[in-house]
TORTILO-256754 format. One line per field, with one value per residue (C-alpha): residue number from 0; chain; x, y, z. Coordinates in nm, 3 decimals, padded with zeros to 5 digits, always signed. Example, Ala and Ser with C-alpha at 12.3 -4.5 7.8 and 13.67 -1.06 7.14 Angstrom:
! TORTILO-256754
k: 0; 1 .
c: A; A .
X: +01.230; +01.367 .
Y: -00.450; -00.106 .
Z: +00.780; +00.714 .
***
This chain:
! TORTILO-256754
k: 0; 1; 2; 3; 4; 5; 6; 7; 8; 9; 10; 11; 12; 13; 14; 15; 16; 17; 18; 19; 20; 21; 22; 23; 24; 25; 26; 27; 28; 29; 30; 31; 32; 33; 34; 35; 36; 37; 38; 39; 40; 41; 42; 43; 44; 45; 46; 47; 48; 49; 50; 51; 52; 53; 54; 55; 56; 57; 58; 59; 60; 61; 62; 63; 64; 65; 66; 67; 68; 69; 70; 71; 72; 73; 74 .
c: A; A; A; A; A; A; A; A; A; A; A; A; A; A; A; A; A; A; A; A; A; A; A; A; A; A; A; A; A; A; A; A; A; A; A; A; A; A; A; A; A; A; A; A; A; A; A; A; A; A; A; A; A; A; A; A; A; A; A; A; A; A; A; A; A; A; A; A; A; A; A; A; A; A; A .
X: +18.295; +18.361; +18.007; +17.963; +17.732; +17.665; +17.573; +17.393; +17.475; +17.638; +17.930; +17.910; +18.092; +17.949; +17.584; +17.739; +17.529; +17.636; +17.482; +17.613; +17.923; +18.102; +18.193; +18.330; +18.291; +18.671; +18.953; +19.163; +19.317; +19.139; +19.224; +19.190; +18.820; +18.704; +18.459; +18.588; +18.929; +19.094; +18.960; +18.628; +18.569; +18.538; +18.538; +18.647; +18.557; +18.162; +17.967; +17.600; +17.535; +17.760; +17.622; +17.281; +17.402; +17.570; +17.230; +17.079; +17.347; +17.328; +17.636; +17.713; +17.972; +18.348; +18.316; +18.360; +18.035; +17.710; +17.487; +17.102; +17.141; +17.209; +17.150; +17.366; +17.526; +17.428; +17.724 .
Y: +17.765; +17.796; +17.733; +17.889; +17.748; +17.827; +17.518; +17.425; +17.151; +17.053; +16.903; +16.515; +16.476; +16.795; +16.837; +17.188; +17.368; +17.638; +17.813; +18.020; +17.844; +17.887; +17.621; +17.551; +17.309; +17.310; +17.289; +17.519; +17.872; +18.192; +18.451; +18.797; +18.767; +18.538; +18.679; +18.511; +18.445; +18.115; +18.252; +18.268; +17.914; +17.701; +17.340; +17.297; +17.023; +17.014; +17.011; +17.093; +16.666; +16.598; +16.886; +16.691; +16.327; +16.443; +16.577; +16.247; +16.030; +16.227; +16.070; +15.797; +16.074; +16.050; +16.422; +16.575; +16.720; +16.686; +16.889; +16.986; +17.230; +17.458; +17.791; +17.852; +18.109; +18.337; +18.589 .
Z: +09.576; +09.939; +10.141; +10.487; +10.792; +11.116; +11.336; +11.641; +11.886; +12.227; +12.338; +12.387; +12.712; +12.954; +12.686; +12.711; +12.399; +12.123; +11.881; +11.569; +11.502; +11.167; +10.977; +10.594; +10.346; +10.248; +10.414; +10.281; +10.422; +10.334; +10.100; +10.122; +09.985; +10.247; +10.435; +10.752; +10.903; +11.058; +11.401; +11.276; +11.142; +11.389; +11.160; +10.856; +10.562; +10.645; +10.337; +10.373; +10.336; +10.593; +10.819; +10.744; +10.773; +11.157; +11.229; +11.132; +11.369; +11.637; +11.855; +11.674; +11.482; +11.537; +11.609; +11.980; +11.937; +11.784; +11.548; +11.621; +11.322; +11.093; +10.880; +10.555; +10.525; +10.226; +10.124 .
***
């Protein structure tokens, strides 16, 4: 089953934060269930221990950003 989380972080080059992002645990297109559309999900393939093991690392992630947190997403 397809999880849904929004996350909290910054950017690591400008520390330019966000808040409320969508993300997925699979990367896979939608169907016509999905609550949310390709324009809505901002990352895909974060599973809720990955979300927590980014937290954990900080910047030492290969990601452009970095997570501060998160709230899942109960449909």
């Amino acid at each position: 089953m397809r999880e849904y989380f929004a996350i909290d972080g910054y950017w690591k080059d400008d520390k330019e934060t966000f808040q409320g992002l969508i993300v997925t645990s699979y990367d896979e297109i939608p169907d016509e269930t999905e609550p949310y559309t390709d324009d809505d999900i901002f990352f895909y393939g974060l599973e809720e221990h990955v979300i927590q093991e980014a937290i954990t690392l900080e910047e030492d992630t290969m990601h452009d950003f970095v997570i501060t947190g998160y709230t899942k997403i109960i449909l």
